[in-house]
N, C-alpha and C positions, 0 to 999 in steps of 0.2 A: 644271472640266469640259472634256472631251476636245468639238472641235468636228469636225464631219462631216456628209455627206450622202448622201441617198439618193434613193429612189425612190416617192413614196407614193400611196397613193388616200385621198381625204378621203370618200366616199359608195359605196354601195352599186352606182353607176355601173362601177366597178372603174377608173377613167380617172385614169392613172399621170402625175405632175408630177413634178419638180425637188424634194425638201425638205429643207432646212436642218435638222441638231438635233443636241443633244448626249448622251455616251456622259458615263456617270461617270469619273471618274479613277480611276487604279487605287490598288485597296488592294493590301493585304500579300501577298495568294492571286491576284491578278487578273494577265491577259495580255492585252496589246493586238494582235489581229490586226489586218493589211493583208488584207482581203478581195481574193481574187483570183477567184473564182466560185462562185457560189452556184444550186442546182437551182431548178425550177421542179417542186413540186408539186401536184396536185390539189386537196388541202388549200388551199393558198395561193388557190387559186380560188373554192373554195365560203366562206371567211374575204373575200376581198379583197370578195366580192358580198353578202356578207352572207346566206348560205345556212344557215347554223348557228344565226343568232339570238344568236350571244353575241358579233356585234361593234363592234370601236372605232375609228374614227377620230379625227387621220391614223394612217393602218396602213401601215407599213412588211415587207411580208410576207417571209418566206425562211427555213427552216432545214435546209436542206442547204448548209453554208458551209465551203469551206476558205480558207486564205491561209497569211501565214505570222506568224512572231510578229515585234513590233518592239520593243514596251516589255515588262518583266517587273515585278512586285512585289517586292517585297524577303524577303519568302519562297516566294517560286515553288520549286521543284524538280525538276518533273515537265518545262517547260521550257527553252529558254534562247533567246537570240536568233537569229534567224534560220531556227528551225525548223518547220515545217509542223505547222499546227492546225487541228482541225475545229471544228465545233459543230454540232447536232443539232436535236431535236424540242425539249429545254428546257434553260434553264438555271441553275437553280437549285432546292434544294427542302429540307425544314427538315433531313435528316441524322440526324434522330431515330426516324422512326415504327419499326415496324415491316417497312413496303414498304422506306423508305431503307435500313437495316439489312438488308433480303434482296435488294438490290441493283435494287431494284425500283422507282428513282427516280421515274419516270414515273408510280406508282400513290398516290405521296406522301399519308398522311393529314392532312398538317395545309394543305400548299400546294405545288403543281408549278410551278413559274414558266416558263409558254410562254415560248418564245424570241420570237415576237411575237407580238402580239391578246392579251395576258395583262399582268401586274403583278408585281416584283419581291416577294422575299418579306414584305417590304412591305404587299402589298396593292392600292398605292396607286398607285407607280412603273411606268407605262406601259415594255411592252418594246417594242424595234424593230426587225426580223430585216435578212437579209441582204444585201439588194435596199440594199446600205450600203457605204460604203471602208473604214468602219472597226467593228470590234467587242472590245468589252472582257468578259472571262470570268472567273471564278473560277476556277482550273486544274481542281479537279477535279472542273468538268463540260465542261471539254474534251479533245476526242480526238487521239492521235497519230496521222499521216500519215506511211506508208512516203513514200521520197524518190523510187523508182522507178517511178512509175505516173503515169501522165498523170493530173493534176490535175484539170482540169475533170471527166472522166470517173468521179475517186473523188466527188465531191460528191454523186452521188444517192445513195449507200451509206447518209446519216449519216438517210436516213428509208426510200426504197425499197429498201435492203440489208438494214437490220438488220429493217423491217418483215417481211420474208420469212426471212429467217433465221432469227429465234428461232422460229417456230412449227415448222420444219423441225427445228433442235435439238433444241424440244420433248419434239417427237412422235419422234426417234429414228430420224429419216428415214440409210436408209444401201444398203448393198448387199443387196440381196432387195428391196427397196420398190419397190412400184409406187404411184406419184404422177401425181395427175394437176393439171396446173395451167391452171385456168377465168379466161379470160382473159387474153391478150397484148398488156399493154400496159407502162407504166412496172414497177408491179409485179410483173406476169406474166412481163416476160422476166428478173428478177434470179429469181424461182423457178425458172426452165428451168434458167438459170447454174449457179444454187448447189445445187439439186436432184441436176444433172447429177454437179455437182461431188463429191458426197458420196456418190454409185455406185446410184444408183437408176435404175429404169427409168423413163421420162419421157413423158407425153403430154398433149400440150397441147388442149386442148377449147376451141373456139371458133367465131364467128358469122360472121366472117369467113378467107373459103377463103382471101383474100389472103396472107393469114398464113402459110402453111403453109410457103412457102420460107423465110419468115425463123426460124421456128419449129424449125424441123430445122436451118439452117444456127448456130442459137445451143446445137445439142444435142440438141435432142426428139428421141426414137426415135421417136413417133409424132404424130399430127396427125390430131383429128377435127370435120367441121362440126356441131354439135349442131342448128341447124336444123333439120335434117332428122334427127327422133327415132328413125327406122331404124336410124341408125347408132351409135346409143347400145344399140340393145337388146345386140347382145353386148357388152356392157361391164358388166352387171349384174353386179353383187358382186363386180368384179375388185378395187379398187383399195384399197388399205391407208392412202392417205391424199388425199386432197385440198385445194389450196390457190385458194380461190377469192379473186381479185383484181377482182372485178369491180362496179365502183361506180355502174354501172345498174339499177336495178328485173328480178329476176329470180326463176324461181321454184326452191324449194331440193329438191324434193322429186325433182324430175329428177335431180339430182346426188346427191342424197342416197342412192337407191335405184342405185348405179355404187358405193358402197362395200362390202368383204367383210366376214367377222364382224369387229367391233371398229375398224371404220377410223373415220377423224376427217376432217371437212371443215371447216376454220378458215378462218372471215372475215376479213379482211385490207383488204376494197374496203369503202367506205361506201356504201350503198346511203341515199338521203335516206328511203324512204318505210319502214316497218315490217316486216320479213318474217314470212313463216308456213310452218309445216312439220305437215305429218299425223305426228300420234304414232307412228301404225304404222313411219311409213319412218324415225324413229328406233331404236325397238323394235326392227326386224326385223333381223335380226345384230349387235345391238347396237350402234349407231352412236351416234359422238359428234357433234354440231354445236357449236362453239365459235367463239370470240373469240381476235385477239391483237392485241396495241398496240405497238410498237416495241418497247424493250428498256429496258434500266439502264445506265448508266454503263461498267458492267465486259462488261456482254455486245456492248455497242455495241463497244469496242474489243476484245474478241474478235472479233467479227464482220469489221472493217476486217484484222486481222492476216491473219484465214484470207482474206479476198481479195486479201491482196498476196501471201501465201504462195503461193495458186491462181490469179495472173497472173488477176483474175477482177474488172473495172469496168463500169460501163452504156455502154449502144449511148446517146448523145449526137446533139443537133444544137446547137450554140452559138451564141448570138446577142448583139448588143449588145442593151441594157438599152431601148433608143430601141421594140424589137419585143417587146413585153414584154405589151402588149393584142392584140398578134395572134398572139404564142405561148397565149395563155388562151384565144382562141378556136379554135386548133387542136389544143388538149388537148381541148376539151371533145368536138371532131370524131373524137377518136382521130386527128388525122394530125400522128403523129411518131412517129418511131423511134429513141428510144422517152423518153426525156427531155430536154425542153429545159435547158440550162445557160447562166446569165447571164454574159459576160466582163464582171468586174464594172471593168476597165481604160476603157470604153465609157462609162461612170458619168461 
């Protein structure tokens, strides 16, 4: 066994210690990254506090992780040493189903192996995410890293890039589209980004005015306070799609009714409490309300290629691993711009 440490919470408290533990040794497919920084998601928060109801202590939270590689297995391929590796939302899953087969790892019918708060495919085997020095992978559920792009800043890709991405693919989001993206935060600004990036016309919808410079200065053509429901009314039936990132308690039917015939407004933010929508305001231009959940394997490094191709990584603020309870408490505040990143060298 591979020896290492990390960072973990033992309770529901979220109150982050020192912890000692071990990585399997590599098999034949397996790569040993040197973690060199790892995101700070939302996830990670409502997981670390136990908001979900499906977790495990000690938790070692993190899967937004790059570093580089240092050991290989003996049939490795896809890397070699000293090359820059990702890791993602999971990492492992049976290869067989169905989902696996249409690249759809993440929707795995027999088992998805969370990178951490989940169980190797096993079952049994506790994982440990990135808040780590070190992490061992199967190759092919790790991603490659362009060499050219600041580092810490690709790490929020490998969940708030490709989370926003693929719905954007989806839906066929390009030049004539009008898009609008609900809420500017971690999520909402890789939407502006990448939205931007793919020639659509952009407007960002949000609670706070503060936003508005940064919201334009990331791309938006426009910027509106929805507060104040006035300024929503001309927006009725303009928008061809909407990406709502917003993972507070809100209502859908305001938004919903801003889409034109046939548009889609895809959830993206996790809202803890249930939502509800009037039939009508789906009905009426035929509107779509849907779901998306990160990506597969192959779409995930799709996603990474096209944003080294489009010079295109998150707005960062980096911290040692020591501010790690008071990064959690300034996510949950909204204040950062726009994702924290751990230098995992601080460890």
């Amino acid at each position: 066994m591979i020896e290492t440490r990390g960072y973990a919470t033992h309770d529901e408290s979220a109150k982050f210690v020192p912890f000692n533990f071990e990585r399997r040794n590599l098999g034949e497919n397996d790569i040993l990254i040197d973690v060199q920084f790892c995101g700070v998601c939302h996830s990670d928060i409502h997981q670390a506090k136990g908001e979900w109801g499906n977790s495990t202590y000690p938790m070692v939270p993190g899967h937004e992780i790059v570093g580089r590689v240092s050991k290989v297995g003996s049939g490795v391929t896809k890397f070699k040493l000293g090359d820059l590796a990702g890791v993602g939302c999971f990492v492992d899953s049976c290869r067989e189903c169905s989902a696996c087969k249409a690249d759809q790892e993440q929707f795995c019918k027999v088992h998805t192996a969370a990178t951490y708060n989940g169980t190797e495919m096993d079952k049994e085997t506790m994982t440990f995410g990135g808040y780590s020095k070190h992490h061992v992978v199967d190759e092919a559920y790790a991603l490659k890293i362009a060499e050219d792009q600041p580092l810490a800043a690709v790490a929020p890709l490998l969940c708030a890039g490709i989370t926003t991405y693929s719905p954007l693919r989806k839906y066929n989001i390009g030049p004539g589209s009008k898009v609008a993206i609900l809420g500017l935060g971690g999520l909402g600004h890789m939407g502006v980004k990448l939205a931007v990036s793919m020639g659509a016309e952009v407007t960002v919808l949000s609670t706070s005015p503060s936003k508005r410079e940064d919201a334009l200065k990331l791309g938006a053509h426009h910027f509106v306070v929805t507060t104040d429901r006035a300024n929503l009314r001309p927006l009725a039936g303009t928008f061809n799609f909407i990406l709502d990132c917003v993972s507070a308690d809100h209502e859908m039917d305001m938004y919903l009714n801003l889409l034109d015939i046939d548009g889609a407004m895809v959830l993206v933010g996790l809202p803890e409490n249930p939502i509800s929508a009037k039939a009508f305001s789906l009905a009426g231009n035929n509107r779509t309300l849907a779901g998306s959940s990160i990506g597969g394997i192959k779409e995930t490094q799709e996603m990474l290629d096209y944003c080294a191709a489009n010079n295109i990584t998150s707005d960062i603020e980096l911290i040692p691993i020591t501010e790690i309870e008071a990064a959690y408490e300034r996510t949950i505040k909204a204040d950062v711009r726009y994702r924290f990143v751990i230098d995992i060298s601080t460890l």
